[in-house]
MARDREN-428961 format. One record per residue (C-alpha): x, y, z negated; residue number from 1. Coordinates in Angstrom, 1 decimal, padded with zeros to 4 digits. Each point is the difference from the previous one (the first is absolute). Layout:
residues N
+--------+--------+--------+------+
:      u :      v :      w : zalo :
+--------+--------+--------+------+
:      X :      Y :      Z :  NUM :
...
+--------+--------+--------+------+
This chain:
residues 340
+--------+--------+--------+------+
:      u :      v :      w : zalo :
+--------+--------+--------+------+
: -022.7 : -035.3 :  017.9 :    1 :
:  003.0 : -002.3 :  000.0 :    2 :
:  000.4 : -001.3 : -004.0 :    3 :
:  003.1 :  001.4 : -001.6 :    4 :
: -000.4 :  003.2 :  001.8 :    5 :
:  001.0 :  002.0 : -002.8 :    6 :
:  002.6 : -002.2 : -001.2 :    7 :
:  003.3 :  002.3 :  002.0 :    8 :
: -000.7 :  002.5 : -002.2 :    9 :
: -000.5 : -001.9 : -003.1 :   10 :
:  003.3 : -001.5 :  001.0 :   11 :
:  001.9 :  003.4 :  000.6 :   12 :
: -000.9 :  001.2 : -003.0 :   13 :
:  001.3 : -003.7 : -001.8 :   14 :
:  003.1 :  001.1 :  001.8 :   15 :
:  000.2 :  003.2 : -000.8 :   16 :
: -000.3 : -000.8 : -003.4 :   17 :
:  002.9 : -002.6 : -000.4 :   18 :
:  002.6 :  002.4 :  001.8 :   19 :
: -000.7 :  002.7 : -002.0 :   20 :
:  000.4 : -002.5 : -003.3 :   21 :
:  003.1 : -001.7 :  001.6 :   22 :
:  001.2 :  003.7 :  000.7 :   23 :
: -000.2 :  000.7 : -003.8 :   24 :
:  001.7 : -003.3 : -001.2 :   25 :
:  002.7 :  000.8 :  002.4 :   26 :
:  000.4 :  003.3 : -001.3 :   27 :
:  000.3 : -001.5 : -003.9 :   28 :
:  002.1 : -002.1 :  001.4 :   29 :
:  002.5 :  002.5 :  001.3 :   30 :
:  002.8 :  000.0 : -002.3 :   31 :
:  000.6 : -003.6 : -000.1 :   32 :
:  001.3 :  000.5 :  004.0 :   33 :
:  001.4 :  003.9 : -000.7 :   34 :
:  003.2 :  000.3 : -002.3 :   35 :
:  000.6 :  003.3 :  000.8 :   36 :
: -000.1 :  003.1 : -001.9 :   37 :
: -000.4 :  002.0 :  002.7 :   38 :
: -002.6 : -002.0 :  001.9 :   39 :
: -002.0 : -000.2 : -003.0 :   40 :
:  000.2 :  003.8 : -000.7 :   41 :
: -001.1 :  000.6 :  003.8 :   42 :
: -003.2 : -002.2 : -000.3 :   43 :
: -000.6 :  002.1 : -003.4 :   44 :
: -000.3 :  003.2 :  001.7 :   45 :
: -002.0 : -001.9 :  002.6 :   46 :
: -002.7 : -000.7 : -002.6 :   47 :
: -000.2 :  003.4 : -001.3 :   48 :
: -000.1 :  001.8 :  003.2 :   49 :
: -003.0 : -002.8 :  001.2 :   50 :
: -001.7 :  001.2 : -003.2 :   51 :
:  000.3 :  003.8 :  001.1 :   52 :
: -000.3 : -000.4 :  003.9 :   53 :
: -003.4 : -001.8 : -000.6 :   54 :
: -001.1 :  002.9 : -002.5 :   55 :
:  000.9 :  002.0 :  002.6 :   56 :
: -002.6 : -001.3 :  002.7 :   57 :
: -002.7 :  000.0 : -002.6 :   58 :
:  000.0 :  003.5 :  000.8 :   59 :
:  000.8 : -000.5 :  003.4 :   60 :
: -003.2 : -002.2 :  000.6 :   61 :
: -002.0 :  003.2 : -001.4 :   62 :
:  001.2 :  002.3 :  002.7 :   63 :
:  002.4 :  001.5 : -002.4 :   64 :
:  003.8 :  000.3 :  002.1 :   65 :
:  002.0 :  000.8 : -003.9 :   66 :
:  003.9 :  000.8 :  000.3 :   67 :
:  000.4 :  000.2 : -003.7 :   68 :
: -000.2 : -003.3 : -001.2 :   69 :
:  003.5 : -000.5 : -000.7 :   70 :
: -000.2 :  002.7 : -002.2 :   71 :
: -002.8 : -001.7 : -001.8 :   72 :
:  002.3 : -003.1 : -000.9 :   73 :
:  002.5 :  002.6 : -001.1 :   74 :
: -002.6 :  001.5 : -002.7 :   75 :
: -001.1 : -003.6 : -001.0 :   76 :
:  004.0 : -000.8 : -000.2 :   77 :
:  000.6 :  003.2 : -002.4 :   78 :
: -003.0 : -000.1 : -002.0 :   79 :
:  001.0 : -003.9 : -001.2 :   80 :
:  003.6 :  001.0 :  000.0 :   81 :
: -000.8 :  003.2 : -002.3 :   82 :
: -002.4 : -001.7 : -002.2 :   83 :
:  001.8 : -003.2 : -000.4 :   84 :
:  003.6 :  001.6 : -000.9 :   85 :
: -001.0 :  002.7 : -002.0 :   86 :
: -002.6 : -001.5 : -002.3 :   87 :
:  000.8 : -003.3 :  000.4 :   88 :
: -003.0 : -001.2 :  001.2 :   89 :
:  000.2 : -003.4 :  001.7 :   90 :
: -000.2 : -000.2 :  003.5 :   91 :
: -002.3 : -002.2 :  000.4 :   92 :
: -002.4 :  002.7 : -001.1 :   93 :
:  001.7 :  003.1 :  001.7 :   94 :
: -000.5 : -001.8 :  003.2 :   95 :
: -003.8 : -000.4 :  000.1 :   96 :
:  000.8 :  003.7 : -001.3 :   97 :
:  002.2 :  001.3 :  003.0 :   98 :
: -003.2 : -001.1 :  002.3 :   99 :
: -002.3 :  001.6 : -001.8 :  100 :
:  001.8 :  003.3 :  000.4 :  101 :
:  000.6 :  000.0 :  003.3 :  102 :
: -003.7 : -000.9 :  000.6 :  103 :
: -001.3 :  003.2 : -002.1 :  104 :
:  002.8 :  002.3 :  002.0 :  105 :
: -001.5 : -001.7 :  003.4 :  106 :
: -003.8 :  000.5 : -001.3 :  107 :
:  001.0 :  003.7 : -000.8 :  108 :
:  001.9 :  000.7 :  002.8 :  109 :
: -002.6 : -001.2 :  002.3 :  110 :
: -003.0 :  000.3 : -001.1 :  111 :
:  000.2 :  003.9 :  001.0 :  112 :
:  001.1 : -001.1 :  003.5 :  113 :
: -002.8 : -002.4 :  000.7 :  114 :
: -001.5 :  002.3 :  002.8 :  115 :
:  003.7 :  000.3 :  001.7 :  116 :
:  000.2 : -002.5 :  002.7 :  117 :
:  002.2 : -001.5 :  002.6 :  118 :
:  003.3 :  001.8 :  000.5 :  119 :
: -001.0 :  002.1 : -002.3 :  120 :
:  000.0 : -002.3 : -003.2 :  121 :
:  003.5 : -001.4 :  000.8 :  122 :
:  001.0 :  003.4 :  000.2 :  123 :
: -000.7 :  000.8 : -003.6 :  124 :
:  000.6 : -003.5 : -001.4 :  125 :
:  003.4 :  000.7 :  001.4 :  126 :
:  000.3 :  003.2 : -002.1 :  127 :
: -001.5 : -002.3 : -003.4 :  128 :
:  002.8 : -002.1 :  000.5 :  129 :
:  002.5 :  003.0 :  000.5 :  130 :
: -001.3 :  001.5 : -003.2 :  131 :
: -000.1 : -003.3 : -002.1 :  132 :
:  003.8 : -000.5 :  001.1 :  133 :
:  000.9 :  003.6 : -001.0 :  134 :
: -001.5 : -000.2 : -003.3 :  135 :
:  002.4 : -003.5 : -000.7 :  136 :
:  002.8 :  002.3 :  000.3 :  137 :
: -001.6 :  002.9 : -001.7 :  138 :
: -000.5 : -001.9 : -003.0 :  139 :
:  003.7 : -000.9 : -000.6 :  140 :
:  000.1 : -000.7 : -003.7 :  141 :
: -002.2 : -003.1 :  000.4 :  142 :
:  000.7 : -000.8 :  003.8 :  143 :
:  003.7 :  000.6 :  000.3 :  144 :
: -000.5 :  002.4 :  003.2 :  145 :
:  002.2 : -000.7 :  002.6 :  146 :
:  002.1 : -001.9 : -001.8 :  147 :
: -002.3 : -003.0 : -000.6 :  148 :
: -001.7 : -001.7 : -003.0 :  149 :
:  001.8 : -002.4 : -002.0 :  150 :
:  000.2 : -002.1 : -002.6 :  151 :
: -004.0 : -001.4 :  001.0 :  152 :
: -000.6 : -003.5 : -002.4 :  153 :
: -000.3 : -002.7 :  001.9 :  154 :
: -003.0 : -002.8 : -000.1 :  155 :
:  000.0 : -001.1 : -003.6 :  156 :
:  000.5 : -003.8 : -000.7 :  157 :
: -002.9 : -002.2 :  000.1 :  158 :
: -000.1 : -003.3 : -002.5 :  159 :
: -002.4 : -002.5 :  000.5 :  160 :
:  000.0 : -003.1 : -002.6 :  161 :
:  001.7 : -002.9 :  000.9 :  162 :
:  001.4 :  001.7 :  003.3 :  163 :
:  003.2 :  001.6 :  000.2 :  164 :
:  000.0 :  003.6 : -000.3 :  165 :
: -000.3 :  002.4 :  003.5 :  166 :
:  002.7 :  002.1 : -000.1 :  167 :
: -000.1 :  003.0 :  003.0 :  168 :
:  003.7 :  001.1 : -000.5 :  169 :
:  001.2 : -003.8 :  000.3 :  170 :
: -000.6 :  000.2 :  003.8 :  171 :
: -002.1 :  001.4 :  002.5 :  172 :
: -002.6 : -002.9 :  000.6 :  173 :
: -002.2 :  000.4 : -003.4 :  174 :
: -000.1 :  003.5 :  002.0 :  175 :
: -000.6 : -001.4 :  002.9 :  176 :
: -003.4 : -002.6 : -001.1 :  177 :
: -001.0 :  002.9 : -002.1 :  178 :
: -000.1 :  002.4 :  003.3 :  179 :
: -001.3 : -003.4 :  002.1 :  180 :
: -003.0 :  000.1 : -002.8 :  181 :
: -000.5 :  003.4 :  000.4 :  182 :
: -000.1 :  000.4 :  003.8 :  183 :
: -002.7 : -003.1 : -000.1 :  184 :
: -002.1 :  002.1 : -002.7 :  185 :
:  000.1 :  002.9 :  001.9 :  186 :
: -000.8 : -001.2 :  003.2 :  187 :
: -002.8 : -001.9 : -000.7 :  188 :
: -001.5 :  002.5 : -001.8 :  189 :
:  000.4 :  002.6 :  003.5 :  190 :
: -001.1 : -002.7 :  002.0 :  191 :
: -003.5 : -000.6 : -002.5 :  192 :
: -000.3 :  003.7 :  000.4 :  193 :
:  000.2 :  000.6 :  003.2 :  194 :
: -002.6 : -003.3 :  000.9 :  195 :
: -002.2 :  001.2 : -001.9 :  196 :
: -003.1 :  002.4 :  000.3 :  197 :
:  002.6 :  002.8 : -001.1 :  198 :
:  002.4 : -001.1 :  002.7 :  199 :
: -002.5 :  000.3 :  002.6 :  200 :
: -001.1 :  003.4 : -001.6 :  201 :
:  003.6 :  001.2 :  001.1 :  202 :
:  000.0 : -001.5 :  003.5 :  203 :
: -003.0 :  001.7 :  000.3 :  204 :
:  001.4 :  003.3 : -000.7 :  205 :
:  003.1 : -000.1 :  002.3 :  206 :
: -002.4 : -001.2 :  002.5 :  207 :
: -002.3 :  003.1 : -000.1 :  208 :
: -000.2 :  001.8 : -003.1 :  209 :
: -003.5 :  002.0 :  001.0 :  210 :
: -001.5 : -003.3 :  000.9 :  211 :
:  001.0 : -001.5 : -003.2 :  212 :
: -001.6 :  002.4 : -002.1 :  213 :
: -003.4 : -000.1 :  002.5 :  214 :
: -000.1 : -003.3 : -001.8 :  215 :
:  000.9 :  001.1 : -003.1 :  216 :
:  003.0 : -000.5 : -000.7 :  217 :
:  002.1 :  002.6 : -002.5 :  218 :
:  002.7 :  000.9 :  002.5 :  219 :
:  001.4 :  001.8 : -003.0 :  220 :
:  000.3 : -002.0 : -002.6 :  221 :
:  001.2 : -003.6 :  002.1 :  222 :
:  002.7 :  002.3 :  001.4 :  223 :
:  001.4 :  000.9 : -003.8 :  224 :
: -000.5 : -003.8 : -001.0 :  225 :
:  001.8 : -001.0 :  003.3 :  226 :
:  002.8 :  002.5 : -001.4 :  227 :
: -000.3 : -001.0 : -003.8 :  228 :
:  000.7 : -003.7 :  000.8 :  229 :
:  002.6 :  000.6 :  002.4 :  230 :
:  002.1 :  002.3 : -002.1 :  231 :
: -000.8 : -001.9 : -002.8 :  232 :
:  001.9 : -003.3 :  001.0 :  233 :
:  002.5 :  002.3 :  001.7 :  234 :
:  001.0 :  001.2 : -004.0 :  235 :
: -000.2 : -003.7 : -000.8 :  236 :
:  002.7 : -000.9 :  002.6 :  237 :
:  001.6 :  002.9 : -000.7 :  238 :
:  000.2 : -001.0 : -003.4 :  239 :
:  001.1 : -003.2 :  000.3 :  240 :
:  002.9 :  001.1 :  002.1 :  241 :
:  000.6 :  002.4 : -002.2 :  242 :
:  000.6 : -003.2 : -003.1 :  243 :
:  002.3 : -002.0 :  002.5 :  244 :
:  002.3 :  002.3 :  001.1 :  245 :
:  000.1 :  002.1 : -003.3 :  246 :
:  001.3 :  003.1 :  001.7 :  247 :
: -001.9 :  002.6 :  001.9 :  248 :
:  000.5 :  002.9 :  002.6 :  249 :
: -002.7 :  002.2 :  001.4 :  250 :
:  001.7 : -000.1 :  003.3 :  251 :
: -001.6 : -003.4 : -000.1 :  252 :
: -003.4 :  000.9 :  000.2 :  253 :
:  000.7 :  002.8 :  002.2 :  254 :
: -001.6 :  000.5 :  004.0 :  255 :
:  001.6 : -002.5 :  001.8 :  256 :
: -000.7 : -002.7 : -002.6 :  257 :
: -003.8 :  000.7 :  000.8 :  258 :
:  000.8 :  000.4 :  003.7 :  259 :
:  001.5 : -003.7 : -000.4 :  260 :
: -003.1 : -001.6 : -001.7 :  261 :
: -002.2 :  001.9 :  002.7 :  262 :
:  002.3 : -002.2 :  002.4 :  263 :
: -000.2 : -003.3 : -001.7 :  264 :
: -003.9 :  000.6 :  000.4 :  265 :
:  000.2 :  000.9 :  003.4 :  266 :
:  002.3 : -002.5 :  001.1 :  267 :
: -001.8 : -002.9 : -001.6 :  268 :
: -003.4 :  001.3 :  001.3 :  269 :
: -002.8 :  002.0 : -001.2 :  270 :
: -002.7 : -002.0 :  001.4 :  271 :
:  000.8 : -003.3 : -002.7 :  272 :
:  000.7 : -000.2 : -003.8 :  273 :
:  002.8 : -001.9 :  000.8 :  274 :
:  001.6 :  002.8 :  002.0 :  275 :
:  001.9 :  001.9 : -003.1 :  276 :
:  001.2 : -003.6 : -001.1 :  277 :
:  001.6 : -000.9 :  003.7 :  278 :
:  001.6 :  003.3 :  000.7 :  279 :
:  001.7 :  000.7 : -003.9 :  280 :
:  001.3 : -003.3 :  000.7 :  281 :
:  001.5 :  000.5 :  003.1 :  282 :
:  001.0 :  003.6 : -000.7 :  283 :
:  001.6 : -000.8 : -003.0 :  284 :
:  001.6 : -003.5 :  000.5 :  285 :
:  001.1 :  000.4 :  003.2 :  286 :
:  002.0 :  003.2 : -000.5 :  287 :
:  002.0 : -001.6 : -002.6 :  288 :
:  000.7 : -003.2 :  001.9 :  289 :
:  001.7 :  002.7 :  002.5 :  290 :
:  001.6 :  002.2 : -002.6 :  291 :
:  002.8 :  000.7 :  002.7 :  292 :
: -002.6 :  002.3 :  001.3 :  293 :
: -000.8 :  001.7 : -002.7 :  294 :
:  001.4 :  003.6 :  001.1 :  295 :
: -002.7 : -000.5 :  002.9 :  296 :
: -002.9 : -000.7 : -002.1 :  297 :
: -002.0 :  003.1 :  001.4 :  298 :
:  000.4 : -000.9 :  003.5 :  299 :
: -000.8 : -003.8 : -000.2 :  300 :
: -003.3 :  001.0 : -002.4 :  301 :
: -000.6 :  002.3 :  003.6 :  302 :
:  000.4 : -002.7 :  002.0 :  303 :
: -002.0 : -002.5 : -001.7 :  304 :
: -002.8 :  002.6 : -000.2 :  305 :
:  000.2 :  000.7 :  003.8 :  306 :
: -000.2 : -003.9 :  000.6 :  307 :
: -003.0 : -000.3 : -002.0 :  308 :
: -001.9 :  003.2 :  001.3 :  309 :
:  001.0 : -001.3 :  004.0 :  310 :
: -000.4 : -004.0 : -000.6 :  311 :
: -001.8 : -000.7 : -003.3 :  312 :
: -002.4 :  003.1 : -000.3 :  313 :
: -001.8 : -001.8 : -002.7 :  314 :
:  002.9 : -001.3 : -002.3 :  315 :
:  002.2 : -003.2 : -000.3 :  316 :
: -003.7 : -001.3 : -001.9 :  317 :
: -001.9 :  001.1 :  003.1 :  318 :
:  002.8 : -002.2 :  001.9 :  319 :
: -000.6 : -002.5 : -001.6 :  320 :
: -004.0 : -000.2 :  000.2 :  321 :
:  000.2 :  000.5 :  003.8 :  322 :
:  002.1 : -003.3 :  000.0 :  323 :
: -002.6 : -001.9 : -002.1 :  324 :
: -002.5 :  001.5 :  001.8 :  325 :
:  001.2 : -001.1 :  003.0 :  326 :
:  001.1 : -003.5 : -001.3 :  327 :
: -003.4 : -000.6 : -001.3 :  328 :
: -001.6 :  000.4 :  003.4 :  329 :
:  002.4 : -001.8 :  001.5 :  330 :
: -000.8 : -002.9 : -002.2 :  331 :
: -004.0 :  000.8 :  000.6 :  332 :
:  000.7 : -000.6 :  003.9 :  333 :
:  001.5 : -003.4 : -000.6 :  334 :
: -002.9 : -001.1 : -001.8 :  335 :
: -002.4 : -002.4 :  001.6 :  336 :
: -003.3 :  001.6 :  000.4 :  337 :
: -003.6 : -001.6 : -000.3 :  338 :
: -001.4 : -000.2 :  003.5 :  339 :
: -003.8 : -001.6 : -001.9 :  340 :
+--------+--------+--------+------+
């Protein structure tokens, strides 16, 4: 064996490491290069919709196709909202709060329908988040109906001695780092989860669900955790958003707002955690670069989807892997082998 064999991957990983860390830094370091209000507001929505599109494949990676997750968000939003204007509670608690609710509505909701499969599932997930978003306007005295819910507190100050005070109506970047924090929490909690022995219990179960439980595995009860974490940080975001803006509409949460997370998913690829993260930020930046377009949203989200299905059938991530893939063999062939 030649020494240093395993060294390329040692390497890779090295790499790996430092451009996910320079990544971050650059992110922090965003607003020193972005002055606009605008710009800054689109990479806010960015973060929270990365938050929910990668809640989203947690359920995804089960075998579980949901079309309700928008409306999920919307009951993490309203719960915060209610809770925090109403009794005054501080958001910083109603938050944690609006993703606990929507977990407990997700556990409820699907822990009856964890012997509906397949088409199926999506089929009544869709009518969940139908009901959820008809129950926002049915509830008008504390959600506003269709006329919207205003008046929601913003993030209180926060003080730290001998720094100067954060202030989140001064300007949009305390929003922005709090959001950065946020997205970085949640993802590497998702990302723990699904590398882990529970992770590979949901693989598992979209892979054959009689086969996992031959090997006992409870095809029930990882299919309503897969559900309880994903709708859970789905309330958080939906919180969150909920604080920043601090005015709500159900049509926000409504069918094509999950049909647009299902998108960002798909686009970005299933098949890599990194998927959700590559095609919210494309889906979401992009479009506003081009707001000119705007009127034609539907038909360029079409088009992107049929360039994806045709050229890139496993995401802008899978993309991206066949390149390194292909790169990395390259550079294997160019090495000098051992003829001893």
């Amino acid at each position: 064996m030649v020494a240093g064999e395993h060294a390329p991957s040692g390497g890779r990983n090295w790499i790996k490491t430092v451009a996910y860390a320079g990544l971050i830094i650059l992110l922090f370091l965003l607003p020193l290069f972005v002055d606009s209000v605008y710009y800054l507001h689109t990479f806010i929505i960015t973060l929270i919709y990365t938050i929910a599109a990668c809640s989203l494949r947690t359920i995804l990676i089960s075998g579980q196709l949901s079309i309700a997750h928008a409306a999920f968000m919307g009951l993490g939003a309203y719960v915060s909202s209610i809770f925090a204007r109403e009794l005054n509670w501080t958001p910083w608690l109603t938050i944690p709060l609006g993703g606990v609710s929507a977990m407990v509505v997700g556990v409820l909701a699907g822990y009856p329908l964890t012997r509906v499969r397949a088409i199926y599932f999506s089929m009544v997930s869709l009518f969940v988040g139908l009901a959820i978003v008809a129950l926002m306007g049915v509830f008008q005295k504390y959600t506003g109906g269709d006329i919207g819910l205003i008046g929601i507190p913003p993030l209180p100050s926060i003080t730290i001695p001998g720094l100067p005070t954060i202030n989140f109506l001064s300007s949009k970047i305390p929003y922005y780092y709090f959001f950065l924090l946020l997205t970085v929490f949640c993802l590497m909690i998702l990302h723990s989860l699904e590398n882990s022995r529970i992770g590979m219990s949901w693989k598992a179960i979209a892979q054959s669900y009689l086969v996992a439980s031959s090997v006992g595995i409870n095809e029930a009860g990882f299919r309503v955790l897969a559900l309880a974490v994903g709708c859970f940080f789905a309330g958080i975001a939906g919180a969150g958003y909920a604080h920043y803006n601090m005015v709500l509409t159900r049509s926000s949460f409504g069918f094509l707002s999950s049909v647009n997370l299902l998108i960002y998913v798909l686009v970005g690829g299933t098949g890599s955690f990194f998927g959700p993260i590559i095609g919210t930020t494309v889906l979401v930046i992009v479009p506003e670069i081009f707001r000119w377009l705007k009127t034609f949203a539907p038909f360029v989200f079409g088009g992107i989807m049929l360039l994806v299905v045709f050229f890139m059938p496993q995401g802008i991530a899978g993309l991206f892997e066949q390149v390194k893939t292909k790169f990395l063999h390259f550079q294997e062939r160019k090495k000098p082998r051992d003829v001893s």
